[in-house]
C-alpha positions in Angstrom: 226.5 93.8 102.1 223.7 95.0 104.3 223.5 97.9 102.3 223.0 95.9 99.3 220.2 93.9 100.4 218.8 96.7 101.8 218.7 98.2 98.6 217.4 95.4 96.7 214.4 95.1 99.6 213.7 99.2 99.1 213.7 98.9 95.0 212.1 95.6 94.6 208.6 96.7 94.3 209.0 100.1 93.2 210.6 98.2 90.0 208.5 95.6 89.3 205.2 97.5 89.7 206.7 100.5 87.4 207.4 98.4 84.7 204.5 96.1 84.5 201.6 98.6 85.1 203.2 100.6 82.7 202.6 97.9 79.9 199.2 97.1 81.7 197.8 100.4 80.8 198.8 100.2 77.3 196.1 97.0 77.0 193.3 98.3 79.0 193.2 101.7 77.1 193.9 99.4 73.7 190.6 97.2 74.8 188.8 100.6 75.5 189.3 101.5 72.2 188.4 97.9 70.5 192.0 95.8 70.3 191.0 93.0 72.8 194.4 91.3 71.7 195.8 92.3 75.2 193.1 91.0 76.6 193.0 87.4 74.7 196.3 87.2 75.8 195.6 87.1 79.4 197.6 90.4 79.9 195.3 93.0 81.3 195.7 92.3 84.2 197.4 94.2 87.8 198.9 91.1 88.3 203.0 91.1 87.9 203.3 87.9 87.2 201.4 88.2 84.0 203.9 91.0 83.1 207.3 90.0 84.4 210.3 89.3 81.9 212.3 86.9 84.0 215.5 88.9 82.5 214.2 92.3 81.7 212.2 92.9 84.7 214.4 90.8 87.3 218.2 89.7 86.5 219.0 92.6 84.3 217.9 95.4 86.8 219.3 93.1 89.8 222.5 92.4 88.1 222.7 96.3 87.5 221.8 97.5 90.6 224.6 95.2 92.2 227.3 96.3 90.0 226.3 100.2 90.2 226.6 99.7 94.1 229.5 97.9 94.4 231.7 99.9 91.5 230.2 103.1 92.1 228.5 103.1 95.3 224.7 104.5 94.0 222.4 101.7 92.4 221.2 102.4 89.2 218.3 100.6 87.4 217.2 99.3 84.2 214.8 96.7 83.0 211.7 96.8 81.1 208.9 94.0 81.3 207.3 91.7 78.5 205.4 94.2 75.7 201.6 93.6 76.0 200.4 92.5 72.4 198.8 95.4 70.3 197.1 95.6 66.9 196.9 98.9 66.1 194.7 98.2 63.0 191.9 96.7 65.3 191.6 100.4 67.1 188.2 101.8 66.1 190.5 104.4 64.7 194.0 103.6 64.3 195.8 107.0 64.2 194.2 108.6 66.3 193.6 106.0 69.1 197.4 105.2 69.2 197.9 108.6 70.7 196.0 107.4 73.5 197.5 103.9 73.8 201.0 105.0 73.6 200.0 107.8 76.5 199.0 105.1 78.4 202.2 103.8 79.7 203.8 107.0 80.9 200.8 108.1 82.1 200.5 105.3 84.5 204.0 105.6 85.9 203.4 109.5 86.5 200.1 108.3 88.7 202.8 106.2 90.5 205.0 108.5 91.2 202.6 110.9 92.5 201.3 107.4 94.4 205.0 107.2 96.0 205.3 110.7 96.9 201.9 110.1 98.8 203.5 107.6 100.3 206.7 109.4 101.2 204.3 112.2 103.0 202.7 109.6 104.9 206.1 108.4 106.3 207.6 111.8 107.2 203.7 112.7 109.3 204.0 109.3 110.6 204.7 108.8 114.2 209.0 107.8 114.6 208.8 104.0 113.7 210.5 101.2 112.6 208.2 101.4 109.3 209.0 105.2 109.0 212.4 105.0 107.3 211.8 102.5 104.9 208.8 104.1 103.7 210.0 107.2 102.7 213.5 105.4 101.0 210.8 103.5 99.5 208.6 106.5 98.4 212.2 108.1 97.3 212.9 104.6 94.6 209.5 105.0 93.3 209.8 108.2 91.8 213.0 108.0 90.9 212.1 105.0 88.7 208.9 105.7 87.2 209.9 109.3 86.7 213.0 108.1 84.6 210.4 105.4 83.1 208.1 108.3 81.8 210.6 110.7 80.5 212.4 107.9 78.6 209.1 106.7 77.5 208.1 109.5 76.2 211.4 110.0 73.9 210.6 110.9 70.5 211.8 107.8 69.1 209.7 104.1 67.4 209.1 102.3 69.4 208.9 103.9 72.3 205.6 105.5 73.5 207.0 109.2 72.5 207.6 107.7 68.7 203.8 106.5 68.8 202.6 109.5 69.9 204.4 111.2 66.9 202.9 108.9 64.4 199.9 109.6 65.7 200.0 113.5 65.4 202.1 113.8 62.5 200.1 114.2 59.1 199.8 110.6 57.4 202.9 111.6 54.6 205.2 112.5 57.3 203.9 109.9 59.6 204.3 107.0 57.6 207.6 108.2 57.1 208.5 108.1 60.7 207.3 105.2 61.3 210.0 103.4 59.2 212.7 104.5 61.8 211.0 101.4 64.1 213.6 98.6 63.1 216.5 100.8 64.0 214.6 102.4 67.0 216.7 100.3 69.8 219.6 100.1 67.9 219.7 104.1 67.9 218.5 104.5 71.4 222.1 102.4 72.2 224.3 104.2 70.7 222.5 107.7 72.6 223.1 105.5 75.6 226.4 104.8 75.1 227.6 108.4 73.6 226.2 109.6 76.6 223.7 112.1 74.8 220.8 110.1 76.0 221.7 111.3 79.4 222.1 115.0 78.3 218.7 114.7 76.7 216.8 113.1 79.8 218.4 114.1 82.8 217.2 118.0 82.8 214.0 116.6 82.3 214.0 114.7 85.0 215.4 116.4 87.8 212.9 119.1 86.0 209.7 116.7 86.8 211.2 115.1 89.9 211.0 118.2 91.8 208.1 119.5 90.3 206.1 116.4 92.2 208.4 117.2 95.5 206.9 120.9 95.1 203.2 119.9 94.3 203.7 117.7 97.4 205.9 119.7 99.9 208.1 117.3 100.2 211.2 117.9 101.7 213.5 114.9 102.2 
């Protein structure tokens, strides 16, 4: 049981900060580049509480992370927060400046998990403390998370950030095309999950970017 809470304590704000400032970046680069729906709607904003899906962003990833732990012994974590409203067509130009909305969100989990390495190196220079260990476990959640946030993000797929970001490249035939795989965008993304051949797909390319920030940082825990 101790471990448990422990766990939930360590994760907590690696979790809820991963999944909202990912969707807060998505409305301050759509307000840069003239949607101010995010903004109308009170959701750019660092604030969590303007972002938190009281089942997405809390139970789901809590009841999760309990039964991982107690079936299997490692928590695992899943969640996402409430979308932050967009209107592509109010972008000064549409195509092109979804590229940069859609990069938005991954983008802003890579920053934090460079943030939570940062944070790990600070704990291991640290002087031996009670605020040492937890820190680094700390550091260790946050780049797990937001590392499997941004690969998954950036899957190929509407409408995920990766399926945006193709629309937005591909030539406006082809795009429009691809597009129309939206609807059925979750409901495809499920059955990967359940096949298991999400997990073939993402997990090289995540243990590939995980220690590719643990090299850029020397870390070594």
């Amino acid at each position: 049981m101790n471990d448990i809470i422990q766990g939930i304590a360590i994760y907590a704000l690696p979790v809820i900060f991963a999944i909202t400032l990912h969707e807060a970046a998505h409305g301050y680069v759509a307000r840069h580049f003239g949607d101010l729906t995010a903004e109308k709607a009170g959701r750019i904003s660092l604030n969590p509480l303007r972002h938190i899906d009281p089942f997405g962003t809390i139970l789901l990833p809590l009841m999760m992370f309990l039964a991982s732990k107690l079936l299997m012994g490692n928590g695992l974590l899943f969640g996402w927060a409430k979308p932050v409203p967009v209107d592509f067509n109010q972008l000064r130009q549409p195509k092109k400046n979804m590229l940069w909305v859609a990069v938005a969100g991954p983008g802003a989990n890579l920053l934090m998990a460079f943030f939570w390495a940062a944070v790990i190196k600070f704990g291991i220079s640290a002087p031996d403390g009670i605020y040492a260990k937890p820190m680094i476990l700390m550091g260790i959640a946050g780049i797990e998370i937001n590392v499997i946030l941004m690969v998954l993000n950036l899957l190929p797929l509407p409408p995920l950030d990766g399926g945006r970001i193709a629309v937005s490249l591909l030539p406006n035939k082809l795009a429009w095309k691809f597009a129309q795989i939206e609807p059925y965008g979750f409901v495809i993304l499920l059955v990967l999950l359940v096949s298991g051949g999400l997990g073939v797909v993402l997990w090289p390319l995540i243990t590939i970017t995980k220690q590719i920030i643990v090299m850029l940082f020397g870390l070594y825990v």
